[in-house]
C-alpha positions as CSV (number, residue, x, y, z in Angstrom):
1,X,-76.1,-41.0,63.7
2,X,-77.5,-38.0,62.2
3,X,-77.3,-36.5,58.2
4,X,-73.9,-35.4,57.6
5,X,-74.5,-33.0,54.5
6,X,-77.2,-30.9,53.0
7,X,-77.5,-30.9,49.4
8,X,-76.2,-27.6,49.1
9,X,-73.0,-29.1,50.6
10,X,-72.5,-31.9,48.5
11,X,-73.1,-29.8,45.2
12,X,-70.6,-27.1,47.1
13,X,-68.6,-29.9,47.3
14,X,-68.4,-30.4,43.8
15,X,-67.9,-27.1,43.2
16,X,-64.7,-27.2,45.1
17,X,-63.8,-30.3,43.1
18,X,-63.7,-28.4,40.1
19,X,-61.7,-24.9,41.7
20,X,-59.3,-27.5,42.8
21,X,-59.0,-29.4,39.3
22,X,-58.5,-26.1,37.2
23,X,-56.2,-24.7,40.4
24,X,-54.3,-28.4,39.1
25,X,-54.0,-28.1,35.4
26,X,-53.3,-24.4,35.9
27,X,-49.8,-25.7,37.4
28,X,-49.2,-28.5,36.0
29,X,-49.0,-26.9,32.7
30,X,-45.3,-26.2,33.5
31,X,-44.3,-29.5,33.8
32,X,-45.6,-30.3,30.1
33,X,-42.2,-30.7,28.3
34,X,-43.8,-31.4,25.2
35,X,-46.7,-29.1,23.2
36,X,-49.6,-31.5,23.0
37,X,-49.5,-32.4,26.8
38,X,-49.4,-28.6,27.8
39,X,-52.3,-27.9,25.3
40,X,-54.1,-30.7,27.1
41,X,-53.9,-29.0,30.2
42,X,-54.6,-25.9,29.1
43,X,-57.7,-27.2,27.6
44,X,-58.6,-29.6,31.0
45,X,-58.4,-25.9,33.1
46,X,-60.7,-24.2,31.2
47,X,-63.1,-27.4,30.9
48,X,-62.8,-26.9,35.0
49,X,-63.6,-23.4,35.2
50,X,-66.3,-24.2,32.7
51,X,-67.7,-26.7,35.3
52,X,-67.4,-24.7,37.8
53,X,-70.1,-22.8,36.5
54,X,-72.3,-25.2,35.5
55,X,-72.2,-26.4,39.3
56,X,-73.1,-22.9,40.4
57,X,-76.0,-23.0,38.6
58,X,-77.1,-26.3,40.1
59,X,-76.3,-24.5,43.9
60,X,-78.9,-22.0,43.0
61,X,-81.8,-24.3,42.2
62,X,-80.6,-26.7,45.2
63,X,-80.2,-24.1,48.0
64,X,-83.0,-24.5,49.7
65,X,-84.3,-28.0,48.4
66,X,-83.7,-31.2,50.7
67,X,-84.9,-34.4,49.5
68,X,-88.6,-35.4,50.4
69,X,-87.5,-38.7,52.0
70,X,-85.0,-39.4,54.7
71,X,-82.0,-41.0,53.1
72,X,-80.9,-43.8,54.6
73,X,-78.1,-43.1,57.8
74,X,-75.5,-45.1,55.9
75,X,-75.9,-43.5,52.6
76,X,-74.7,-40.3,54.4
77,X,-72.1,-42.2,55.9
78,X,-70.7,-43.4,52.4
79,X,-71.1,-40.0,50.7
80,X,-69.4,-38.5,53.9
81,X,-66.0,-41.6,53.3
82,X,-66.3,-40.9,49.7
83,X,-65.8,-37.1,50.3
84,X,-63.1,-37.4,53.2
85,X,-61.1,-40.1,51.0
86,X,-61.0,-37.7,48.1
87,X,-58.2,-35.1,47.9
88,X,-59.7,-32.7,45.4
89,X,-63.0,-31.6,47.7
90,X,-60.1,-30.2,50.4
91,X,-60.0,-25.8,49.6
92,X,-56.4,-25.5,48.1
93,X,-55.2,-29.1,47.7
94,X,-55.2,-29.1,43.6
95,X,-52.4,-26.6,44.0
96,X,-50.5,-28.8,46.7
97,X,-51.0,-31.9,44.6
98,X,-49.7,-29.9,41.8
99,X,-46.6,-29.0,43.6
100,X,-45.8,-32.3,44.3
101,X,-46.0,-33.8,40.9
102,X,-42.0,-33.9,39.6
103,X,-42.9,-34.4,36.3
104,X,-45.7,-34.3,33.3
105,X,-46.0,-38.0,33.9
106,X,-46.9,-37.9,37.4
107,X,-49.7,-35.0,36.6
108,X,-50.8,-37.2,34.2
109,X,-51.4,-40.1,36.7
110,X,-52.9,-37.7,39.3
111,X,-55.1,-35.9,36.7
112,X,-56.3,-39.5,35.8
113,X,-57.2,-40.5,39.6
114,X,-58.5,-37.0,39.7
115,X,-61.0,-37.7,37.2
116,X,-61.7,-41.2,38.4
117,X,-62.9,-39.7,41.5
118,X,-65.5,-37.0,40.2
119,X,-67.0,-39.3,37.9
120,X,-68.0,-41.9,41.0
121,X,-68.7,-38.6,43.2
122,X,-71.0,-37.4,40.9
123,X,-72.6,-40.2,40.0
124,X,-73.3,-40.6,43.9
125,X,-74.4,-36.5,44.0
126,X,-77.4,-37.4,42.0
127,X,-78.7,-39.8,44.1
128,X,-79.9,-36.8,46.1
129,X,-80.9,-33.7,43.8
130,X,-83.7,-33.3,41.9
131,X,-84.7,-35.6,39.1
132,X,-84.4,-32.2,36.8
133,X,-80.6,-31.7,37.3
134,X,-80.2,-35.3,36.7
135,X,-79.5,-34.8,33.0
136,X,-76.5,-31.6,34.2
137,X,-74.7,-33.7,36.0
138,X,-74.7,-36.3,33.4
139,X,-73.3,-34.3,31.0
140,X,-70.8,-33.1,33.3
141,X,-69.6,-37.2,34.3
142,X,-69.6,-37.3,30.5
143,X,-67.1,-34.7,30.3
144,X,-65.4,-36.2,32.8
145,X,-65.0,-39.4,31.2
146,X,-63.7,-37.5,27.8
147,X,-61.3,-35.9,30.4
148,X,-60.1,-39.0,31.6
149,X,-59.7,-40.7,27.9
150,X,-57.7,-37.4,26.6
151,X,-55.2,-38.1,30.0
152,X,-55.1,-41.9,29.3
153,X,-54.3,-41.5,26.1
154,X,-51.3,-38.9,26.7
155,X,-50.1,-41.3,29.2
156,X,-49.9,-43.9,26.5
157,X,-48.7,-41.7,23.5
């Protein structure tokens, strides 16, 4: 059993994360029936997009870098379930999730798995980038986490 992604890849794969979580909010925004929930969306899409760029940098310092040691096999093996088992590193499925949502209330659960899911896949990416891009990525779970407290509390307003 070989590697099953490059570094590149899995910081691609968060970029994706992200397209697909502002691609989310973006629609969902129309099922917020009240002000403060659509304002929150509005606000979690540009945090995305915002994130999105942050990631892009990160891509460009990680191109061409592959960790000095050999990972373990089943490392690779648990990044590559963690990956496959979440929805939001699939090209286009933040609009299809969106679509399926019948109301603000379901967004609002899906946004709050959404978020669940970057924060643990992100805190797995940087088990294999560069000590130095350690501290982005923190800041960017810690985002995610204030994403995830703004969508837990609508759900309990």
């Amino acid at each position: 059993m070989g590697r099953f992604f490059s570094v590149s890849e899995v910081v691609q794969m968060g970029i994706q994360i992200e397209k697909n979580g502002k691609d989310f909010y973006s629609r969902v925004t129309k099922l917020a029936k009240t002000e403060k929930v659509k304002e929150a969306f509005l606000f979690l899409e540009s945090e995305e997009e915002k994130h999105i760029k942050v990631f892009k940098e990160i891509l460009s310092g990680v191109e061409k870098y592959e960790p000095l040691e050999s990972y373990p096999e089943d490392y690779f093996a648990y990044l590559k379930a963690l990956s496959e088992n979440y929805v939001f590193t699939e090209e286009k499925m933040g609009e299809e999730v969106a679509r399926k949502s019948k109301d603000e209330r379901e967004a609002i659960e899906a946004g709050i798995g959404f978020e669940k899911d970057s924060i643990l896949f992100y805190q797995e990416m940087k088990n294999l980038i560069k000590g130095e891009t350690h501290e982005t990525i923190d800041r960017l779970i810690d985002e995610e986490k204030k994403h995830l407290t703004k969508l837990y509390q609508l759900k309990t307003a």
